[in-house]
C-alpha positions as CSV (number, residue, x, y, z in Angstrom):
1,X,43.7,20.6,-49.1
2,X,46.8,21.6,-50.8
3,X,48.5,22.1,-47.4
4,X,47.5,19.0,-46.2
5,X,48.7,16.8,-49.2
6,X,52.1,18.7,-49.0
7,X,52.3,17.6,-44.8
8,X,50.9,14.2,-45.9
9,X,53.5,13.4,-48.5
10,X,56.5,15.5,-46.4
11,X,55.7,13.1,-43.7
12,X,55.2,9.7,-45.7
13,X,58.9,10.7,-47.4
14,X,60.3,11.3,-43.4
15,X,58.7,8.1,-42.3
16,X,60.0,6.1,-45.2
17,X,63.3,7.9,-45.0
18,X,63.8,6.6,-41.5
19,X,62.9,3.3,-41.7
20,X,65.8,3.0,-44.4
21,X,68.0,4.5,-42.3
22,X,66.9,3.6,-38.3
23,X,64.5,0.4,-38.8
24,X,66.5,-3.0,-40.4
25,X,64.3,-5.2,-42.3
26,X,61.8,-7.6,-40.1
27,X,63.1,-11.0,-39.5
28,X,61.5,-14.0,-37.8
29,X,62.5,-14.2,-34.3
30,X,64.8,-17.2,-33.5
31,X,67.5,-17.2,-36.8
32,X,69.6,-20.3,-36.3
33,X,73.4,-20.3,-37.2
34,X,76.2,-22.9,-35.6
35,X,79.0,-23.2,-33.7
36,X,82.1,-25.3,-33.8
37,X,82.9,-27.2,-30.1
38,X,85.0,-24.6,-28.5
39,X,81.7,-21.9,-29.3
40,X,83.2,-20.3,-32.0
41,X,81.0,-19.0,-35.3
42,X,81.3,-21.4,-38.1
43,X,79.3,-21.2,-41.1
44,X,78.2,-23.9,-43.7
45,X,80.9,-23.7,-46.2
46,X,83.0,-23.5,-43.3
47,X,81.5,-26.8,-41.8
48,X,82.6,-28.3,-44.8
49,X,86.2,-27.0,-45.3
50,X,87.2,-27.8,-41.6
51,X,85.7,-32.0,-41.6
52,X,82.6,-31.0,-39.6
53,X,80.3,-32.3,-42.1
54,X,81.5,-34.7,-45.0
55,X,80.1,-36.4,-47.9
56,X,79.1,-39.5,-47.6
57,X,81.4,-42.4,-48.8
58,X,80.0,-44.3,-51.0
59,X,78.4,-46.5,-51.6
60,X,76.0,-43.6,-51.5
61,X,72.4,-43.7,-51.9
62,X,70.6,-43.3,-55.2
63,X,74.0,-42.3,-56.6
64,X,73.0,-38.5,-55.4
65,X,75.7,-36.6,-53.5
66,X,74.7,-36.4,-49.7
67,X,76.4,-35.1,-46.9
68,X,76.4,-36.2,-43.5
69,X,77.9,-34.8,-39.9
70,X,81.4,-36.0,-39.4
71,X,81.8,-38.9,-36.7
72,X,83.1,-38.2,-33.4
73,X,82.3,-34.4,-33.6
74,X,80.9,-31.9,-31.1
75,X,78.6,-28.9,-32.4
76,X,76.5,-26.3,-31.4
77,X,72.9,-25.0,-33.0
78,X,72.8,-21.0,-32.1
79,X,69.1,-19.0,-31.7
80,X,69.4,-15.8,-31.8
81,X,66.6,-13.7,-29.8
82,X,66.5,-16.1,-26.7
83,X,65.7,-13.2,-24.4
84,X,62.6,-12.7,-25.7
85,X,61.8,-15.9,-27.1
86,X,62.8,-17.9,-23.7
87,X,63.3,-21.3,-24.8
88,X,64.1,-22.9,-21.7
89,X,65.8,-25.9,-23.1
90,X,68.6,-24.0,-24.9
91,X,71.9,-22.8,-22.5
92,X,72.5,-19.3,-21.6
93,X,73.3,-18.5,-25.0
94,X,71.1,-19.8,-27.2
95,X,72.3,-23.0,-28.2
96,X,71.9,-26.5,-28.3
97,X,74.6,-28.8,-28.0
98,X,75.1,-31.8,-30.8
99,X,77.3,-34.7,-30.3
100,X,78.1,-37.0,-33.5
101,X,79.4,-40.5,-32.5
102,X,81.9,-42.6,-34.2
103,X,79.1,-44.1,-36.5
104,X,78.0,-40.6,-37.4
105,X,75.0,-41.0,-35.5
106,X,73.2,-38.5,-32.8
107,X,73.5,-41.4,-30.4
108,X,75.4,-42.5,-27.2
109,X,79.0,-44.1,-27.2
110,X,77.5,-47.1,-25.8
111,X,75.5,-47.9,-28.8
112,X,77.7,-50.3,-30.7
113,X,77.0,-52.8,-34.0
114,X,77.3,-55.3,-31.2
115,X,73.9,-56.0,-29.3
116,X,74.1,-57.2,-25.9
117,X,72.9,-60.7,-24.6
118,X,69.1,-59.9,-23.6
119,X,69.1,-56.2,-25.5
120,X,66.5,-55.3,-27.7
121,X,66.7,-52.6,-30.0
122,X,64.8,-50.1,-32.2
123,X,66.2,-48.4,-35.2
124,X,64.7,-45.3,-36.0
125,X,65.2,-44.0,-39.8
126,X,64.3,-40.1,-41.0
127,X,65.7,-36.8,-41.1
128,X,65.8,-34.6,-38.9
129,X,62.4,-34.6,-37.3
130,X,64.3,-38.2,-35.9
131,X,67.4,-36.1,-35.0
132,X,65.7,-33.9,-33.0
133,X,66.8,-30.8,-34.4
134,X,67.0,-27.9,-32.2
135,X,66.4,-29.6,-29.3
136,X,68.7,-31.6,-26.4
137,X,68.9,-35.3,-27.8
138,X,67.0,-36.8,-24.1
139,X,63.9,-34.0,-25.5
140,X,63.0,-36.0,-28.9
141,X,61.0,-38.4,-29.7
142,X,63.5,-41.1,-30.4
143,X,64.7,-41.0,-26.4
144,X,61.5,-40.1,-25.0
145,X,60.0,-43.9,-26.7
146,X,62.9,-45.4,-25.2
147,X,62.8,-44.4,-21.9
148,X,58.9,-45.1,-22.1
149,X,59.5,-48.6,-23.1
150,X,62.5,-49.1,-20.5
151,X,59.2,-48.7,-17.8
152,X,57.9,-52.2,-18.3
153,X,62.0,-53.4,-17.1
154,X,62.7,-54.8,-20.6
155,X,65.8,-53.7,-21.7
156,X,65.3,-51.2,-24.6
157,X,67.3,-49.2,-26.5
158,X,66.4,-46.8,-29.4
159,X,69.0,-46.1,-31.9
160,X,68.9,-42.5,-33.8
161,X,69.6,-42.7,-37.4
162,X,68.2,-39.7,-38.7
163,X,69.6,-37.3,-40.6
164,X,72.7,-39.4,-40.8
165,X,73.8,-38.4,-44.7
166,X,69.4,-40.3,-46.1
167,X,66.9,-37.4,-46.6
168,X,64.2,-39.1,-48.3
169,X,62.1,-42.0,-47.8
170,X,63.9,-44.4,-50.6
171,X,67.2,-43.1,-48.6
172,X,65.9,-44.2,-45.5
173,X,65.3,-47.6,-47.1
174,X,68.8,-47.7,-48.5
175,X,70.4,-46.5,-45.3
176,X,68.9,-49.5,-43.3
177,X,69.9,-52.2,-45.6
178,X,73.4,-50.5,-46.1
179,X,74.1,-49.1,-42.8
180,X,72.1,-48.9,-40.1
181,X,70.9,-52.4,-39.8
182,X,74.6,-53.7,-38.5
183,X,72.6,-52.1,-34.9
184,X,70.6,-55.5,-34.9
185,X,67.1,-54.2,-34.9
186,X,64.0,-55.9,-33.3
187,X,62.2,-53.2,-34.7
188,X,62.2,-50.3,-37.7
189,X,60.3,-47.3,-37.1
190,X,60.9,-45.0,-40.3
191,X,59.6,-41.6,-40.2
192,X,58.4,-39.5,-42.9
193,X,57.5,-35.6,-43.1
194,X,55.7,-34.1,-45.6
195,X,58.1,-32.4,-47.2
196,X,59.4,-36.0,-48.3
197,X,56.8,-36.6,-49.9
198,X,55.5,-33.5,-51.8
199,X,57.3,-29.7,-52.9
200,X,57.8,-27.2,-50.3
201,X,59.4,-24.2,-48.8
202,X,61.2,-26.3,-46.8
203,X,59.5,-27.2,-43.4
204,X,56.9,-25.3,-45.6
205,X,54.3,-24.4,-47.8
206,X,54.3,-20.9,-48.5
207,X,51.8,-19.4,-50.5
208,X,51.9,-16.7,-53.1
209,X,53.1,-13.6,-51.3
210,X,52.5,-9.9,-53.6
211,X,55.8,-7.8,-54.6
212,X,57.4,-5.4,-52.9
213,X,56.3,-1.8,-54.0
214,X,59.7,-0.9,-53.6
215,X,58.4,1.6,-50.2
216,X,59.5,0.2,-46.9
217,X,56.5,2.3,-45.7
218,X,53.7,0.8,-48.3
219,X,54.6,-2.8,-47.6
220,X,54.7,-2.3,-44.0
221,X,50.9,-0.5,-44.3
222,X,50.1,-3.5,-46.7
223,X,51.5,-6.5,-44.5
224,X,49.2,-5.2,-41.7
225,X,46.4,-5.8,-43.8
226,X,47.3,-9.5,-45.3
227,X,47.2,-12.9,-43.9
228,X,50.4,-14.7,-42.4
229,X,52.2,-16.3,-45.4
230,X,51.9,-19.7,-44.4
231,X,47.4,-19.6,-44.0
232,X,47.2,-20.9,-46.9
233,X,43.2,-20.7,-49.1
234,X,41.3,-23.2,-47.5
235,X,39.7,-22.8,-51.1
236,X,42.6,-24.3,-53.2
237,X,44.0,-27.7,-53.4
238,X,47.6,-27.2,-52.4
239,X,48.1,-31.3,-52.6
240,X,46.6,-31.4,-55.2
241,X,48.6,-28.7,-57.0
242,X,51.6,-29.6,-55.4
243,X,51.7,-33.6,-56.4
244,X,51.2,-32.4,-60.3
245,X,53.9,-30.1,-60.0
246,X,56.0,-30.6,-63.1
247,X,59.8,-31.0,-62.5
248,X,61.1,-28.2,-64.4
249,X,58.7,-25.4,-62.9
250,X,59.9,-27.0,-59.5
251,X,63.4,-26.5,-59.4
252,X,63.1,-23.1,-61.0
253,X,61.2,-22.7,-58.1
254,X,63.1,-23.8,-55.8
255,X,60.8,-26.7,-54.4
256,X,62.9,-29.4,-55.6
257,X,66.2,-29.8,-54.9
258,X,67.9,-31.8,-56.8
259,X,70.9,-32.1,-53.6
260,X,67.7,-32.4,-50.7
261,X,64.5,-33.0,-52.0
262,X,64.2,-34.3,-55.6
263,X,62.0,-34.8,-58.1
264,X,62.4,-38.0,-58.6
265,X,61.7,-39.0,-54.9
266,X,58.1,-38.0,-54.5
267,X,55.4,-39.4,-54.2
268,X,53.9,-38.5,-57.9
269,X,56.8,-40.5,-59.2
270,X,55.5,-43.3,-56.8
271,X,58.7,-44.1,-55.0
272,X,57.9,-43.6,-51.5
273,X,55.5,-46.3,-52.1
274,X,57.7,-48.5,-53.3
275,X,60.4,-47.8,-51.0
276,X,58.1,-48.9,-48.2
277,X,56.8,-52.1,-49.6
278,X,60.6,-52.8,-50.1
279,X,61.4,-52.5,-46.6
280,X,58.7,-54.4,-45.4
281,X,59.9,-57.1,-47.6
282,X,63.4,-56.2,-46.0
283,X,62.3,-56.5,-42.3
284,X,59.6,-59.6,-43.1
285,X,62.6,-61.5,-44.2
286,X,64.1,-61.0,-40.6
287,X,61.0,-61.4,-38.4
288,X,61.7,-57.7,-37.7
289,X,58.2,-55.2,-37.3
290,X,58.8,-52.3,-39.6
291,X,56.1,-49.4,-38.4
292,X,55.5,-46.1,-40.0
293,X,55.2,-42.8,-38.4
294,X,53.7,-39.9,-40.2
295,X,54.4,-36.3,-39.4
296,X,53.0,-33.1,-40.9
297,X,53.8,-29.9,-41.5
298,X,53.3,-27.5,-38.4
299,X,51.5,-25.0,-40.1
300,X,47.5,-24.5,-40.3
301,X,47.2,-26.3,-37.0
302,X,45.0,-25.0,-34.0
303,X,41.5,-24.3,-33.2
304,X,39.6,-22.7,-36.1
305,X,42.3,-22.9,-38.4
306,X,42.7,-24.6,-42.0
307,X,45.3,-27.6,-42.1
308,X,45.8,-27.7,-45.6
309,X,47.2,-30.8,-46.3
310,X,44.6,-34.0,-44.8
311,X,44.3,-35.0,-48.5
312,X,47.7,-36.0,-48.5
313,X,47.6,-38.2,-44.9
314,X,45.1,-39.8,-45.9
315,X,46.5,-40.8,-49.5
316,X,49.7,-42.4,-47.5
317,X,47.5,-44.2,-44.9
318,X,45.4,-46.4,-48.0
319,X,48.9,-46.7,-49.4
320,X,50.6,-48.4,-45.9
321,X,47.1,-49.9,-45.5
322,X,46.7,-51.5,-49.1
323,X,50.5,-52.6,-48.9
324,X,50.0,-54.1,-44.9
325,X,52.2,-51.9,-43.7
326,X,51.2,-50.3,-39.8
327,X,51.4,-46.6,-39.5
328,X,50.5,-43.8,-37.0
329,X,50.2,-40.6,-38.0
330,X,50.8,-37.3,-35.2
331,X,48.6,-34.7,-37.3
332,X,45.7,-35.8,-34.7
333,X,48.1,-35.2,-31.3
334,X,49.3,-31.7,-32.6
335,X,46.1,-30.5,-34.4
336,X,44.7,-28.7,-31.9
337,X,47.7,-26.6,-31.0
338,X,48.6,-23.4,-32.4
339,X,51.3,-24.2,-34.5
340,X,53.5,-21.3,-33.5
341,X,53.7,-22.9,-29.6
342,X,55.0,-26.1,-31.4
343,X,58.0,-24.6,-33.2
344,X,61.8,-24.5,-32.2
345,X,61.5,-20.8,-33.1
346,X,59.7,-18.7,-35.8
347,X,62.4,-18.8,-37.8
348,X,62.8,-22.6,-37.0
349,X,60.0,-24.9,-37.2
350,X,61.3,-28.2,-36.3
351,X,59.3,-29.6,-33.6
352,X,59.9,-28.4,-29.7
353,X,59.8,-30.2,-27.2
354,X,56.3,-29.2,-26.4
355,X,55.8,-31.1,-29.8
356,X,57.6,-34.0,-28.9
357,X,56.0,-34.7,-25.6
358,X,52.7,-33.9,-28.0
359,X,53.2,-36.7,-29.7
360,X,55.2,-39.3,-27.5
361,X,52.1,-40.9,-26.1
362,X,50.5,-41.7,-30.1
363,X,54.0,-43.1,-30.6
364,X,54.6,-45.3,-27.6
365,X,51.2,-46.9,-27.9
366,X,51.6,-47.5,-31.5
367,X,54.8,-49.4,-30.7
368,X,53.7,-51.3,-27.8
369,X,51.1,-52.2,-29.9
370,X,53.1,-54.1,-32.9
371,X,56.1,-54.9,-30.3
372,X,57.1,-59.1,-30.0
């Protein structure tokens, strides 16, 4: 017995030496970093210092500080682990190619302020579930209702204004009545994602994960034996929990951000609500439809799993329904897929275009449906 506890231990300490020294630390597959036009590395702060992303000139939204992609600039979003993940819409190596026009807008040249004779138009407002991050431009949403809509041999033309420098839904409202509706809309479709709405991880909610043991070798025997970090219990109201939140305990948190996501624009503080009910004045005013799309997060979804966060939908449809104002929400198109086949990558989980195309149907209908 004493043998065997001396082998056991001798190799434990070989097997935790080596994963020090031979085995990095596990990442998601897919990490995402950029690249400047001409394919060179570029980082953030970088971004910044060299004009590729600027603040945005005021007046700015809220009075918060927001940055927005410079106009007329070229980009790249880089994946790594393409081999093995195989995205087929990214280029040989890796990337996706972004294209900022002169408006600072994810849009074509040819979309100008000035609408031509017999053009109708759709402005859509969000962040970057609207951009179509991750993916080529023609792959989102935002295109795919276009071309859709172009079918019938009405002359239509979407017009991308997400994440244009607004990142939350009383932004989006600001953005159209101080920039984006010189595009002449016959129609406002703003989007909103979850994490607008309520704290998260990001594209998130993670739940409580346990601390390291400070043994590469225990918390790899441990993580074999716990659930993915983002099932969350099906027994506790994360909405719930998440919309009481207080401010303080958030930021120290790092769920609200007082430069992306703050406090004061959730939904406990009420002013999505009242952003929306503005707009609709806004775009009653000018004969204009304003519809709603609703998207959630992409995690909990497939067969036999927990989506964690229906209370939520279904508080923002009896708002929109109580204030008149149309919306759709995807959760129904994408709830029977696994969410991991609707991700960009592990690492990313923006919507693919296998999402996109997902949800493209629910959207078109929903705007033919409330289209003069």
């Amino acid at each position: 017995m004493l043998l065997l506890l001396l082998a056991t231990t001798f190799a434990a300490l070989v097997g935790e030496i080596a994963l020090r020294l031979f085995v990095p630390p596990v990442e998601p597959l897919g990490r995402l970093s950029y690249a400047d036009g001409d394919g060179k590395p570029v980082t953030r702060e970088d971004a910044v210092g060299r004009g590729l992303i600027v603040p945005l000139t005021a007046p700015r939204p809220m009075n918060r500080p927001r940055l927005m992609f410079a106009p007329g600039q070229r980009f790249y979003l880089c994946y790594t682990d393409n081999d093995r993940l195989r995205r087929d819409w990214l280029d040989a190596e890796g990337r996706v190619e972004v294209r900022i026009n002169r408006f600072g807008l994810r849009e074509r040249d040819e979309i100008m302020p000035d609408k031509p004779p017999g053009q109708r138009r759709i402005v859509c407002i969000g962040d970057s579930f609207t951009f179509g991050w991750g993916i080529p431009e023609e792959m989102g949403w935002v295109r795919g209702l276009e071309r859709e809509l172009r079918k019938s041999g009405d002359d239509w033309r979407t017009v991308n204004c997400g994440a244009a420098g607004t990142v939350c839904v009383d932004e989006y409202w600001w953005g159209l009545k101080e920039r984006f509706h010189v595009f002449q809309p016959d129609a406002v479709i703003l989007t909103i994602c979850l994490n607008d709405l309520i704290p998260s991880s990001g594209l998130n909610v993670i739940g409580p994960q346990p601390k390291s043991t400070g043994s590469r070798l225990l918390d790899l025997v441990r993580s074999a034996f716990t659930k993915n970090p983002l099932d969350l219990d099906p027994g506790f109201d994360w909405v719930g929990a998440l919309l009481a939140l207080p401010k303080a305990e958030g930021e120290a948190a790092g769920l609200y951000d007082p430069t992306d996501k703050p406090f004061e624009a959730m939904w406990s503080q009420g002013v999505p609500q009242s952003s929306l009910r503005e707009a609709k004045v806004w775009c009653e005013a000018r004969r204009v439809p304003l519809l709603v799309v609703l998207w959630p997060f992409l995690q909990g979804l497939g067969p036999g799993r927990h989506y964690p966060f229906t209370k939520l939908h279904e508080l923002v449809a009896a708002d929109c329904a109580a204030a008149g104002i149309p919306l759709l929400d995807v959760l129904p198109a994408l709830r029977d897929h696994d969410d991991e086949e609707l991700w960009v990558t592990p690492a990313d989980q923006h919507p693919n275009p296998r999402a996109e195309q997902l949800a493209l149907p629910a959207i078109v209908g929903y705007a033919k449906a409330h289209l003069r």
